[in-house]
N, C-alpha and C positions, 0 to 999 in steps of 0.2 A: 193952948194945948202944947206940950213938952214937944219937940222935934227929935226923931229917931233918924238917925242917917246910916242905913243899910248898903254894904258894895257885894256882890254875890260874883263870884268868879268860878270860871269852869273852861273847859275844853270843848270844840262843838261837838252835838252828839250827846253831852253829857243832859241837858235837861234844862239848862238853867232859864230857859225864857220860859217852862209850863210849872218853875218854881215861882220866878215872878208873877205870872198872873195868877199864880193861886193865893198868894200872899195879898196880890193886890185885891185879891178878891175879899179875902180874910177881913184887911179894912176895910171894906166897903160895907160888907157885913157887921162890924163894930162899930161904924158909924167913923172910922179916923181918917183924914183925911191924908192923900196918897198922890204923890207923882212919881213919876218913873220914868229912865231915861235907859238904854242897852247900846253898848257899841258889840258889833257882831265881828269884825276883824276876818279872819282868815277862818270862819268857821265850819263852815264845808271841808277842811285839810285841817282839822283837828286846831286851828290856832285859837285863839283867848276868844271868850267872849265873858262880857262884865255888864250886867245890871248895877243899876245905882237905882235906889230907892227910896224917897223921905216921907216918912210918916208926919204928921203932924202940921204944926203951922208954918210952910216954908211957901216961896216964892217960888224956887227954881227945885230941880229934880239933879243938880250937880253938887259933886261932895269931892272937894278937893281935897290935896294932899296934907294927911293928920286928920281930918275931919271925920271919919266913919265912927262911929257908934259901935258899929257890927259888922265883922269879916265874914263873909257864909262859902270857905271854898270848898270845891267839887273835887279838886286835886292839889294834892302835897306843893308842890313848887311853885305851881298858880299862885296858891295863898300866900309861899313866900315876896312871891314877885310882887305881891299886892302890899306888902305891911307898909311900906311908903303911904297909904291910907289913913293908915291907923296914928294911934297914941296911945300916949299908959296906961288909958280909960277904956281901952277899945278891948270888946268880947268877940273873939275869935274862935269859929268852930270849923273845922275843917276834916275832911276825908284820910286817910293815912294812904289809900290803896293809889300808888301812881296810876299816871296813864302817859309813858314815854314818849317824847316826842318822836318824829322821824329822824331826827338826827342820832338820836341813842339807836336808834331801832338800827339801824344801819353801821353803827358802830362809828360815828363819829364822834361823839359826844359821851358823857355819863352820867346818870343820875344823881342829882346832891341822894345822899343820907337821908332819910325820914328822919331820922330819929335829932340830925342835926337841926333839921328844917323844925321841927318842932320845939327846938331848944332856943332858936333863935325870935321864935315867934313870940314866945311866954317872957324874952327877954325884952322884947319891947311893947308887949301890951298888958292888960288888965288880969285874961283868962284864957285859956285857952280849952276847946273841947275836941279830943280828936279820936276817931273813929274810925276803925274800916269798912264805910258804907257801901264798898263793896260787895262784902260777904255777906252783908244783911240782908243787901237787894236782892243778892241770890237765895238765899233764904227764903225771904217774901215770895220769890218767885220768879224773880225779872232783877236779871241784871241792871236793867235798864228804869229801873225805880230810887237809884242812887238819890236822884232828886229830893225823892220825895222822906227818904231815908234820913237825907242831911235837915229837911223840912223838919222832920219828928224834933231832930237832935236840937232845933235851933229855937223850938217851940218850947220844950222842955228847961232851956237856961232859963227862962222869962224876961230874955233879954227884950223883946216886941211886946210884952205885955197883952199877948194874943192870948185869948183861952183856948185849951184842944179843942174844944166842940166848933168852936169858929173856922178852926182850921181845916179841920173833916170836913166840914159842912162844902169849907170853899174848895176843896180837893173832889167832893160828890160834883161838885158841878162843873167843873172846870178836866177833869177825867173822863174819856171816853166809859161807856159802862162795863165793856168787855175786861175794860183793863181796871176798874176800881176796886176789887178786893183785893189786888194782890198792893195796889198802892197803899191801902187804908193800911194791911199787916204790916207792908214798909214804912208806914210813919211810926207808928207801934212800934215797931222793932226799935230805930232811930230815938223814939223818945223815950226810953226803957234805957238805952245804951249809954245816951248823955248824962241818966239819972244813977247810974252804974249799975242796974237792977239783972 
């Protein structure tokens, strides 16, 4: 079976670990075979946190630099900071809506340009799909559905070669119940957005 090398990057708080297991779930449910590995960093204070995940026939759950397949970030600058991952081949879908760090916040620092950071991504990969999944989440209902928002979007490239119904299925089970319809409309949304509908 073909190898998928996934790196998902986000900010803590942002969701990225109940995207990984939904995904991981996804394959489990398609029958592909899946390892996963997460460094969590400074994530309680807002720092990085990065899943790495490979689908298919691999040995190890690490995807060095150039190797990713697929960039899945949660926030603008994250994903710049990450293209070091990627290559020419590599399909990048990313968030547009920042989430400034403490040093902006306080005025020491500035934010790159969206629109630069997006120009620079497309210059050294495949695709790029970018999105304000912030304003979707609040839409859906929950800001705090970003995840499952960028989920929709990254399901809709075919980059994983996941079908929706797999994906739902593994977001039903891996979502508390209280909060599952407002995630289901957040994938919907997300995968509606990436298709430009």
């Amino acid at each position: 079976m073909e190898t998928t090398r996934l790196i998902i990057v986000a900010v803590g708080g942002q969701g990225n670990l109940l995207a990984s297991k939904v995904l991981g779930e996804a394959a489990l449910l398609a029958g592909v075979p899946v390892r996963m590995s997460e460094i969590h960093g400074m994530a309680q204070r807002g720092g990085v946190v990065e899943s790495a995940m490979v689908f298919g026939d691999a040995e190890s759950s690490i995807i060095s630099d150039g190797e990713a397949d697929i960039l899945l970030g949660f926030e603008p600058a994250e994903t710049l900071r990450a293209i070091k991952r990627c290559n020419k081949t590599t399909q990048v879908i990313t968030n547009t809506a920042p989430v400034p760090p403490f040093t902006v916040a306080v005025g020491l620092g500035t934010y790159p340009d969206v629109e630069e950071i997006k120009q620079l991504i497309q210059a050294k990969t495949a695709g790029l799909v970018a999105i304000d999944a912030m304003s979707l989440a609040r839409e859906a209902g929950s800001p705090m559905s970003v995840n499952i928002v960028l989920l929709g979007a990254l399901v809709q490239t075919g980059a994983l070669g996941f079908d929706r119904d797999v994906v739902e299925e593994a977001i039903r089970r891996r979502v508390k119940p209280a909060f599952l319809d407002v995630n289901l409309k957040a994938f919907d949304l997300g995968f509606k957005a990436a298709a430009g509908v």
